[in-house]
N, C-alpha and C positions, 0 to 999 in steps of 0.2 A: 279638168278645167280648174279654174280656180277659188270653185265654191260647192260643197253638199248640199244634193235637193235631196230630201226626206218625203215621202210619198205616203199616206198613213189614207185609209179608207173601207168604206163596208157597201153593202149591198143594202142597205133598208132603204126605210120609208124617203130619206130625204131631211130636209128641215121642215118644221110648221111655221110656215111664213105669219099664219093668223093669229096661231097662240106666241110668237115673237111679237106682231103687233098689240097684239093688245098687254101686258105686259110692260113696252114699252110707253104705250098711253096710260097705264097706269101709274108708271117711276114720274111720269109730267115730261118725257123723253121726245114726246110725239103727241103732236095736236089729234082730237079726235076726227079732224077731216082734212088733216095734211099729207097729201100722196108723199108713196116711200118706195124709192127701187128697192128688188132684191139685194144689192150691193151694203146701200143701206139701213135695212132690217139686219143684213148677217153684222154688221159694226155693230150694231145694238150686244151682242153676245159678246162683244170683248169691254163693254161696258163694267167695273167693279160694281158687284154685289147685283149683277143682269141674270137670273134663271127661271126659265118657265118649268120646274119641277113644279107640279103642284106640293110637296113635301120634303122635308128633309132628312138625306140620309149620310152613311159615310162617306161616301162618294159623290152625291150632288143636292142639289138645292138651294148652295149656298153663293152664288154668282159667284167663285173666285177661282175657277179652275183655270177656265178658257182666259181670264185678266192676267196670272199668273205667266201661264203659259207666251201670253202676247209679250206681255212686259220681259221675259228670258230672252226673247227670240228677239226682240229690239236694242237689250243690252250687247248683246253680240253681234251689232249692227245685221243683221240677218232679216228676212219678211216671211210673216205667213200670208198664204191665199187659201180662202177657202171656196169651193164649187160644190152645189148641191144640184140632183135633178130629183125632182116628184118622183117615188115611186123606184128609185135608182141607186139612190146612197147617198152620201157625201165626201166630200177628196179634200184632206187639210194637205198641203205643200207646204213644208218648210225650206227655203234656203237663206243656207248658211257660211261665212268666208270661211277659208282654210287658214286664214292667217287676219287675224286683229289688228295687224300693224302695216304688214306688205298687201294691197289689194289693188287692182286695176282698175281705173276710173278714167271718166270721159271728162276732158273739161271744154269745157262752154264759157262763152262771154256772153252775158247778162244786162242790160245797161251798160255802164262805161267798166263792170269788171269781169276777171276772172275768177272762173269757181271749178273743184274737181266733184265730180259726182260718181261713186262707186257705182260702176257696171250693174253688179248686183240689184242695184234700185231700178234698175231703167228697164222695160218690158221692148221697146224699141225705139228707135230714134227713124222719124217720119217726116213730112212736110206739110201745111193746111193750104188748102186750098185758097186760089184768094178770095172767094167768095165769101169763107168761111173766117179768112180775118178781118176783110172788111167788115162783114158783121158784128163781131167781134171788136173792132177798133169804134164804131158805133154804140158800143154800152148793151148790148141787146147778149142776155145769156147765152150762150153756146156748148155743144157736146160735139167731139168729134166722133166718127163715128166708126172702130175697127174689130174685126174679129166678131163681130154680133155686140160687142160691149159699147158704151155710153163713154165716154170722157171728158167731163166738163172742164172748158178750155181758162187756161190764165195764164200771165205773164211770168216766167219766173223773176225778171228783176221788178217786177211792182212789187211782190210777195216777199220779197227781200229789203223793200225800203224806195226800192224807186220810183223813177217818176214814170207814170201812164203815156207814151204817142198817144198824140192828139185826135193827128189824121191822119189816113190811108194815104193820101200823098207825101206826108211827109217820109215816110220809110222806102229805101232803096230794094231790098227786097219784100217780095209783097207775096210769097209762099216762103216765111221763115220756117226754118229748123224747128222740130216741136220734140220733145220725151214724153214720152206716154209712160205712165208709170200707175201701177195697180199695186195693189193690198188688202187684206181682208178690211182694213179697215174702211178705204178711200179708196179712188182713183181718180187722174187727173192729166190734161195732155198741156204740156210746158213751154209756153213758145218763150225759143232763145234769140238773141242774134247770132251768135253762129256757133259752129260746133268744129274744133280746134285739133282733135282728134284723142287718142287711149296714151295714157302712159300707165305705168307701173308705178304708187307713189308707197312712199311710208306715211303714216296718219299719227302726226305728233297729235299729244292734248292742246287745248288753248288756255290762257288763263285762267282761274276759276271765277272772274265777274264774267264771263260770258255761257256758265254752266245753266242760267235761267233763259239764255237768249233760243227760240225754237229754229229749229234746221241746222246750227251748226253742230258738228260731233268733231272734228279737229282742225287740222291744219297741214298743210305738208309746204316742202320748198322745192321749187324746181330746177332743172340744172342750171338756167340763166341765176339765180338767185330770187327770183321773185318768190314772194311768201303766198302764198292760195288756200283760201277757206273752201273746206270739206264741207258739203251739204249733204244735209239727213232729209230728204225727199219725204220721206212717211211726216216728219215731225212742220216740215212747212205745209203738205198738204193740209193735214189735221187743224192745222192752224188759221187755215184760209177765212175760216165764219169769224174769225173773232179779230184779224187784219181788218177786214172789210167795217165791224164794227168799229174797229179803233181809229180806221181813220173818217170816218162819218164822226166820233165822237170830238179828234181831234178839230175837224172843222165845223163843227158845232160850236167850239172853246172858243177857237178863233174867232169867230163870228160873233158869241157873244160878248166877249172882252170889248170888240172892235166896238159897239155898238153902245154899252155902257160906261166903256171908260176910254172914250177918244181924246183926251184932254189930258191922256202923264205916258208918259215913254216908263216903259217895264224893261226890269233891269233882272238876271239871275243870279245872286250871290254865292259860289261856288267855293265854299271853305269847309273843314273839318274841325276849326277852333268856332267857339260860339262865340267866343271873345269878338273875333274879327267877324265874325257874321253880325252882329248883331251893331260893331262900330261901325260896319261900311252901309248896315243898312240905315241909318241913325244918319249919316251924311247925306246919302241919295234922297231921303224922305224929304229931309228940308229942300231940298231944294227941285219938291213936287216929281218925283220919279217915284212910280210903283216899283214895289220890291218882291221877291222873293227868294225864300233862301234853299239853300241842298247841301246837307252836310257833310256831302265826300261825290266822288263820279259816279259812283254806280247811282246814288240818288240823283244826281241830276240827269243819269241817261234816263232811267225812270221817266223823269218830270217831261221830260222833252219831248215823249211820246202825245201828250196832251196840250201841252204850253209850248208856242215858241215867243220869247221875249226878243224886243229890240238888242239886248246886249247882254250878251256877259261876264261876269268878274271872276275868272279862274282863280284858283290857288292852283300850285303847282306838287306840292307836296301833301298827299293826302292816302290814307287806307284803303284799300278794297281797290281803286283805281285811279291813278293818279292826274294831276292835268295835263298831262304830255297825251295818255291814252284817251283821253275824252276829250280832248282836240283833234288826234287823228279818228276819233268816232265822227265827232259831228261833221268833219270835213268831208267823209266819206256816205255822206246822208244827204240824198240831192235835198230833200224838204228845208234842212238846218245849216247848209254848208254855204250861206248868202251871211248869215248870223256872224255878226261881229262877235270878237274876244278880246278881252283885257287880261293877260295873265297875269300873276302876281307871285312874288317868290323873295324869302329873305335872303337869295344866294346872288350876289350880284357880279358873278363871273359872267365872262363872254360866252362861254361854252352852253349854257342854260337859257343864255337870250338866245343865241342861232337857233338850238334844237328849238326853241318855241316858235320863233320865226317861222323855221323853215317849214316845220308840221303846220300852219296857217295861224299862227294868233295875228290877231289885228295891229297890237301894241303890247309892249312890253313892263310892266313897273316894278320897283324894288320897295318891299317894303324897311321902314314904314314911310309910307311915302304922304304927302301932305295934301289937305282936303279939296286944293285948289287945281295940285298937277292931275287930282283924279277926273275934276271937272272939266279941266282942259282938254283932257284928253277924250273924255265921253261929245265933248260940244264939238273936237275936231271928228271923232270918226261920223257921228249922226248929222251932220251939216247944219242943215235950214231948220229940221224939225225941232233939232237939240235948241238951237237959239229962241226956235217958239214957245216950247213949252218947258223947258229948264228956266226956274226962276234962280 
């Protein structure tokens, strides 16, 4: 095939599910009366600096062997699983691709996109019952149920950015496509909208402002031309507790802004010059609009995660990520992609306004441009509200 499974195992005792827990309640890992599957407790051991040696020696004690080991076996986009029985052994599985570059992947549509997901990740591709997504589309936790194992159910294009179905009525099929996918660390069962079929792709890298983003690992192009993000299943599962927090914290923000400051339209200042950060915000203030600034794309995709402002003021030419690519981000983020743009650029060729056009900016301006065409244009895109509260 077109991957090494590594088979490594013994005959003993098993794992000590009790001395892993308690251990784990002692790092602050684990509440002292918070139930923990076996699944788990074994994540707790790839944990850095996680060992229940009572002592140290040259070989163990020191939590970094099994952390090591994890982190090798992920760099080569590959999975371990670990099985333990009482009294039995335990069995590490490693697989790993035969090629870094050429691998076989399923792709799925997700929300409104396309994505490839290495074969390798996916343990099977199933369907849920519609009991089990109506449940499920009702906010009530769920675990699918296969093989004797648990697989706490989610969406993969929410975990990506998208937006949640409402209601069970609304969706055409009502037993979608689901990936089950397991690891020592996690497991999880993926409902998609549909499953598109296998190709054989090459896995280019992506930029490097996207090397902090979790779930992606590259890119490939397909014969039609379209470009398709590679997903890293382990790194979005992993990631699921701290989504779930960020978007409770983001609509926390929301709420609180709403609620404190209902009386100024909030604007994002979007430059890598302080100069101009600091003149555009100095215009909008007077004339009662909350400001904030971002001194290049990658800070402002940052910011975006917590804040979404009424508007923003691109600059077009900036480090780390430019405004063309943080226009096609936001546009591509059901949450942000209502969010007006103003971009801004001292290049006043035709070629620089289409591409900004076309990738969605709202408006277009040259600097340096003058304090009034800037107002103008904020009062035409915001309507009634701009006329209310712009003085």
């Amino acid at each position: 095939g077109a991957e090494l499974v590594l088979e490594l195992g013994d005959d003993g005792v098993g794992l000590n599910f009790e001395a892993i827990r308690t251990k784990g309640e002692e790092k602050g890992l684990l509440l002292p009366d918070q139930p923990a599957t076996q699944e788990e407790l074994i994540a707790l051991l790839l944990r850095p600096g996680f060992s229940t040696a009572t002592s140290v020696t040259q070989i163990s004690g020191r939590g970094v062997g099994m952390d090591v080991v994890n982190e090798a076996i992920r760099a080569m986009r590959g999975a371990l699983l670990i099985e333990t029985e009482p009294g039995q052994g335990t069995r590490f599985i490693i697989r790993l691709p035969f090629s870094l570059a050429v691998t076989q992947a399923l792709l799925v549509r997700a929300g409104e996109s396309i994505f490839a997901i290495p074969l390798l990740s996916i343990e099977l591709v199933t369907r849920l019952q519609e009991s089990e997504f109506k449940a499920y589309l009702s906010g009530e936790p769920l675990q699918h149920r296969y093989s004797e194992r648990n697989y706490p159910i989610h969406n993969l294009g929410l975990l990506i950015g998208g937006e949640q179905i409402q209601s069970f009525d609304e969706v055409s099929d009502r037993r979608p496509p689901t990936l089950l996918f397991r690891s020592a660390e996690a497991s999880a069962a993926l409902q998609v909208e549909a499953v598109l079929g296998n190709r054989e792709i090459i896995v280019k890298p992506v930029s490097p402002q996207f090397n902090g983003v979790p779930g992606i690992s590259g890119a490939t192009v397909l014969g039609d031309g379209r470009v398709v993000v590679v997903l890293e299943l382990a790194a979005l599962v992993r990631n699921i507790g701290s989504h779930g927090q960020r978007q409770a914290e983001t609509r926390a923000l929301r709420q609180a802004r709403q609620e404190t400051r209902p009386d100024k339209i909030s604007v994002m200042v979007i430059d890598d010059s302080i100069t101009m950060r600091k003149v555009t915000a100095r215009i909008l203030e007077r004339h009662n609009i909350e400001v904030v600034t971002a001194k290049d794309g990658l800070d402002a995709v940052a910011m975006l995660q917590t804040q979404v402002p009424d508007l923003a003021i691109l600059d077009i030419e900036m480090p780390r990520m430019d405004g063309f690519e943080v226009v096609a981000h936001v546009r591509n983020q059901p949450s942000l992609r209502a969010m007006p743009i103003i971009m801004v650029t001292s290049r006043s060729g035709d070629k620089h306004r289409e591409r900004a056009m076309k990738l969605g900016a709202t408006d277009y301006l040259t600097k340096p441009y003058q304090e009034e065409q800037l107002m103008q244009s904020i009062r035409r895109i915001l309507g009634e509200r701009a006329l209310e509260l712009i003085s």
